[in-house]
N, C-alpha and C positions, 0 to 999 in steps of 0.2 A: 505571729499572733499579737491583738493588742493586750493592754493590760487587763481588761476585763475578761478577755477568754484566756489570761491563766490565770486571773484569780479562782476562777469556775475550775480548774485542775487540782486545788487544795481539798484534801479531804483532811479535815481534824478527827481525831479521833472519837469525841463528843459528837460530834454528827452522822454519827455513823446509828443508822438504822438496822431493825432486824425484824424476821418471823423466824416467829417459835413452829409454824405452818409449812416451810420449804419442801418438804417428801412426807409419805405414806407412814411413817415412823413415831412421828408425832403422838399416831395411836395407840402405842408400846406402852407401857409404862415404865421399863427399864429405859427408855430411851427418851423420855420426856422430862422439863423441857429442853428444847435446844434452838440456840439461839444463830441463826444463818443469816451471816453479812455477806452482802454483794458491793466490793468498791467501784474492781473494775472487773465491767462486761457481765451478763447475766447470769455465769454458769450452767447449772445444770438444774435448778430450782422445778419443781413441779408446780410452783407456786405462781402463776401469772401477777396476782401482786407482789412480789418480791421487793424490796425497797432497794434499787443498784444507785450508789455515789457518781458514777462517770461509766455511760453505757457505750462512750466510744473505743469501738474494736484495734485495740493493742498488738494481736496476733498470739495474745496468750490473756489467761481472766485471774483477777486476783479478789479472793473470798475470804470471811474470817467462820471462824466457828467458836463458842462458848456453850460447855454444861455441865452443870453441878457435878462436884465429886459422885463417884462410884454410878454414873449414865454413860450411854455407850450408844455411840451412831453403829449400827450395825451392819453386817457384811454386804457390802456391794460391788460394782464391777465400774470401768471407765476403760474408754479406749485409746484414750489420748494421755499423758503422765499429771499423775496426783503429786504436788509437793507439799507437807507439811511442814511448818514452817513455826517450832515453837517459841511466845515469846512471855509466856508464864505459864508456870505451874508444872504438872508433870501426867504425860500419857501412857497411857500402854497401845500397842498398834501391834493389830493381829493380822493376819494372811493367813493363804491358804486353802483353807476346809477342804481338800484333796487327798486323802481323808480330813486329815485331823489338822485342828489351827496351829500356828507357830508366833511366838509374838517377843517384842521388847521394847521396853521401857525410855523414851526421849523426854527431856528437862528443857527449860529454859534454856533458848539459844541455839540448842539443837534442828539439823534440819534432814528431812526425812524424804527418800523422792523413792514412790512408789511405783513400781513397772504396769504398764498396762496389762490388762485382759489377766487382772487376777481379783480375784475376791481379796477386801482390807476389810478392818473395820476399826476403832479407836476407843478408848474409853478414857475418861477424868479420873485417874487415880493421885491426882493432887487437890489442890485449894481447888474451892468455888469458883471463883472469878478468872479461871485458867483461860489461857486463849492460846489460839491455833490463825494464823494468818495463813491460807493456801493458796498454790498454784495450780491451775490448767492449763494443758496447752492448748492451743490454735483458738479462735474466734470459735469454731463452731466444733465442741467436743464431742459429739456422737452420743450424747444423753447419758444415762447412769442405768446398770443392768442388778436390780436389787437380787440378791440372794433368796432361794426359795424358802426359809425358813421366817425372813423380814417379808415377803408378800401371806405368809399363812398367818402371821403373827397381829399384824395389818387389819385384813379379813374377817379374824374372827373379834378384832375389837370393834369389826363393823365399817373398816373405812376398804377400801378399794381402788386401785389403779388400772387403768384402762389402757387396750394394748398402744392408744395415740396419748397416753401420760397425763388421764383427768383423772383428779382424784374425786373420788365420791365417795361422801360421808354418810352413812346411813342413821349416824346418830343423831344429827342435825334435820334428817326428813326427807334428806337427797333420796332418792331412788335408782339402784339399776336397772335402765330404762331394757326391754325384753330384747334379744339378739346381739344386745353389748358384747365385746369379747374385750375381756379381761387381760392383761400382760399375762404370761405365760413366761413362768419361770425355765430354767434351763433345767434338763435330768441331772440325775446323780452322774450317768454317765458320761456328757457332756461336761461336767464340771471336774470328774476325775483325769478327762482327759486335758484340762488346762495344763501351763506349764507349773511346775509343781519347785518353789524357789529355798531351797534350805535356808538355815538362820545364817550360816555363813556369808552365803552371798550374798542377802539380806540386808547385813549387818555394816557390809560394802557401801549402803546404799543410803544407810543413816551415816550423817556427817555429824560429830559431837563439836562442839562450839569450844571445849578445852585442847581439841587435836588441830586446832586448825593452822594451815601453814600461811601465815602471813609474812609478806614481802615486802620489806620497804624501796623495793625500786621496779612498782606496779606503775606509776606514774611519770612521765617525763619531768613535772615541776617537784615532786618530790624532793630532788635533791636543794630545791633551791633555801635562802632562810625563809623562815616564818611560815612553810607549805608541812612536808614531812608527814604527811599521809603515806599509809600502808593499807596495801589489801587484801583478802584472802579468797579464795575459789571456794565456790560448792559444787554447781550444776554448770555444765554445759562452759561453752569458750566465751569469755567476758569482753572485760573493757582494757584488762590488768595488759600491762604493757612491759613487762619480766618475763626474759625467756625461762625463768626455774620454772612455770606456774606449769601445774598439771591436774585438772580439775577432776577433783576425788569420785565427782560420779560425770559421765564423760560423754553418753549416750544422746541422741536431739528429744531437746522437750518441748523446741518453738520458742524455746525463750533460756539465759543466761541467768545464774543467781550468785551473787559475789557479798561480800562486807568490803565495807570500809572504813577504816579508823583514822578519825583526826584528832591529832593532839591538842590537847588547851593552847590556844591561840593558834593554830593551824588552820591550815585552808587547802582546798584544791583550786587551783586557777582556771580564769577563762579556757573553758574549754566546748565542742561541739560534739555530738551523736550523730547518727544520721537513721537511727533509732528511735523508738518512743521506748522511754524508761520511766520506770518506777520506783522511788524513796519512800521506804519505810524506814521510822527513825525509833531505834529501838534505844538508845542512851544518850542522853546529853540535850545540850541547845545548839540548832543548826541552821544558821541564816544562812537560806538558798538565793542566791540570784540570779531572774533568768531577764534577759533580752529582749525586749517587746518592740514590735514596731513602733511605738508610742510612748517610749518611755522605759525601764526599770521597774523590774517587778523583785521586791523582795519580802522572802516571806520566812518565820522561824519554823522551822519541825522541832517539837518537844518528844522525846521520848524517855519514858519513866516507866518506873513497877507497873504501872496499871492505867499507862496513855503512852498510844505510839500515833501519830503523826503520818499521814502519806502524802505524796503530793505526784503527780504525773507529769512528768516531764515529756514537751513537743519534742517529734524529732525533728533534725538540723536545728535545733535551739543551742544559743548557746546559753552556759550556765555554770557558775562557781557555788561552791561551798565554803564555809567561814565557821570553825568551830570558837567563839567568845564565851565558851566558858571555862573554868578552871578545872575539868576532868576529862579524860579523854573520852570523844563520841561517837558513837558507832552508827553506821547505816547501812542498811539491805540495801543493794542494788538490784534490781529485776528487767533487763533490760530484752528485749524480744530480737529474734533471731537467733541463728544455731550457727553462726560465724563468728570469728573473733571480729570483735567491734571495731570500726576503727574511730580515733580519736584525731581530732583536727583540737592545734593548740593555737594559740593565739602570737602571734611573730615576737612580740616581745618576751613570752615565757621560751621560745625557739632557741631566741639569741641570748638572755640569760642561762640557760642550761648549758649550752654552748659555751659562755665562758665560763662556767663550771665546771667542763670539761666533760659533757655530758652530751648526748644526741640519739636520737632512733635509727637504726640499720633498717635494710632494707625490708624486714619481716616486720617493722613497726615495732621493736622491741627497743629497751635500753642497752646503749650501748657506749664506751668510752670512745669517744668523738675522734682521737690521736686515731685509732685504727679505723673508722671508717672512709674519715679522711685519705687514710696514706691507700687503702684498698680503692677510691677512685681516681688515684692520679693520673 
């Protein structure tokens, strides 16, 4: 790509658009308002105007969500995996309704991956200005299957969904034109027969950002001076390059979700994907630089209390990270595919690691160089 088409791959966080209009909900008043960002890919919006940042298909869709304390997006269905992904404030996240709801409480930094084919639902039980970055998986997620209590709720404040996902507003003048057929929620008894998931296993499935197992020899340049990034797993087999790594929720979602922390004055070095990835920059200052056929593209991700930073990374790009500030800075990785990624290094980080006494085995892991060596004689 040249440098203009990855400038166009920066989403700042200030240009990030919303409707308060994305689903039938809107007309709740418990649920209103709410505020639905599309970075990347369209999700599931019912909204044909939806405002999306970068609508080319990744192989997984990245969304945010924001609403005032004590409102609640309420219970719906997905066929493809929901990941929550908190980066302020504090939720409550409920399942279930098989009979009866189950829920618990995720914070900042917390990340939360929800199983298909069950009813969720979420609410702001923290600050105003909370936000929710999510994951979908695949390009094309099989739509959103509202609960029958959010279509009756819907209805009677007059708006309606049609079984092809138009909504029409009757408050506004819209009319249900005569032989419409309406969505058609599921019966009680079709939803009691869903898979019905206790708090335990549940709880498997929320990752707390205080538990998390970070690895400082996730990377081959790791060990080198001045690099000294570590990673940690959430979802799915990454990019981490440490045979300990065993990611806490492990099922395919169509796409990998990892951290990564670089030290003040730390970097990750030249390196390639053969992947499109995603950097959200949830702490610190982070000059990305990627490779253009034309030049050098460098670009900062700021992430603060209340601005995070994305940017979309080409696959087979190459591209380094450089943390120039004085606190250590942390970054979501989101990267697509349900394979361990593989990582192409650049021959000089190769042969410095190497005489550091350092190399990859043949699983593409870290491994002390003396025994891979002596194992090919």
């Amino acid at each position: 790509m040249n440098l203009e088409q990855l400038r166009a791959r920066f989403i700042p966080f200030d240009s990030l658009r919303y409707t308060t209009e994305a689903f039938i909900d809107y007309a709740i008043e418990e649920c209103s308002p709410k505020y639905n960002y599309a970075l990347i890919g369209p999700g599931v919006s019912q909204n044909p105007n939806q405002p999306v940042s970068l609508r080319e298909p990744h192989g997984f869709q990245v969304g945010g969500v924001s609403i005032p304390h004590g409102k609640t997006n309420p219970p719906h269905m997905h066929f493809t995996c929901e990941v929550f992904i908190c980066f302020r404030g504090d939720w409550r996240l409920m399942w279930g309704f098989n009979p009866e709801e189950k829920h618990t409480v995720f914070s900042e930094g917390d990340i939360a991956s929800v199983p298909t084919w069950i009813y969720r639902a979420f609410r702001n039980v923290g600050v105003d200005d909370g936000f929710l970055f999510t994951g979908l998986g695949r390009d094309d997620t099989g739509g959103i299957l509202w609960g029958p209590s959010t279509l009756a709720a819907a209805q009677k404040a007059g708006v309606f969904l049609t079984e092809d996902y138009r909504m029409i507003d009757t408050r506004r003048g819209e009319v249900v034109p005569p032989g419409t057929r309406l969505l058609q929620p599921m019966t009680p008894e079709e939803i009691a027969a869903l898979e019905d998931w206790p708090a335990e296993a549940m709880g498997q499935r929320v990752v707390r950002f205080a538990d998390l197992r970070w690895a400082s020899d996730s990377l081959l340049d790791s060990v080198l001076p001045g690099h000294g990034a570590s990673m940690a797993p959430v979802v799915g087999l990454g990019m981490s390059q440490s045979r300990s790594v065993i990611p806490p929720v492990a099922n395919a979602h169509g796409f990998s979700v990892e951290w990564l922390r670089i030290p003040p004055g730390g970097q990750v070095g030249w390196h390639c994907l053969g992947r499109k990835q995603v950097v959200l920059a949830k702490r610190g200052e982070i000059e990305l630089q990627v490779r253009a056929d034309d030049g050098l593209y460098a670009q900062v991700l700021r992430g603060t209390p209340t601005h995070w930073d994305a940017y979309s990374v080409p696959a087979d790009a190459w591209r380094a990270f450089h943390n120039a500030g004085a606190e250590e800075a942390y970054l979501l990785l989101m990267t697509a595919g349900d394979e361990k990624k593989a990582v192409r290094w650049e021959a000089e980080t190769v042969s410095a690691a190497a005489t550091a006494g350092w190399t990859l085995d043949a699983n593409s892991c870290m491994a002390p160089k003396y025994f891979v060596d002596r194992s090919q004689r």
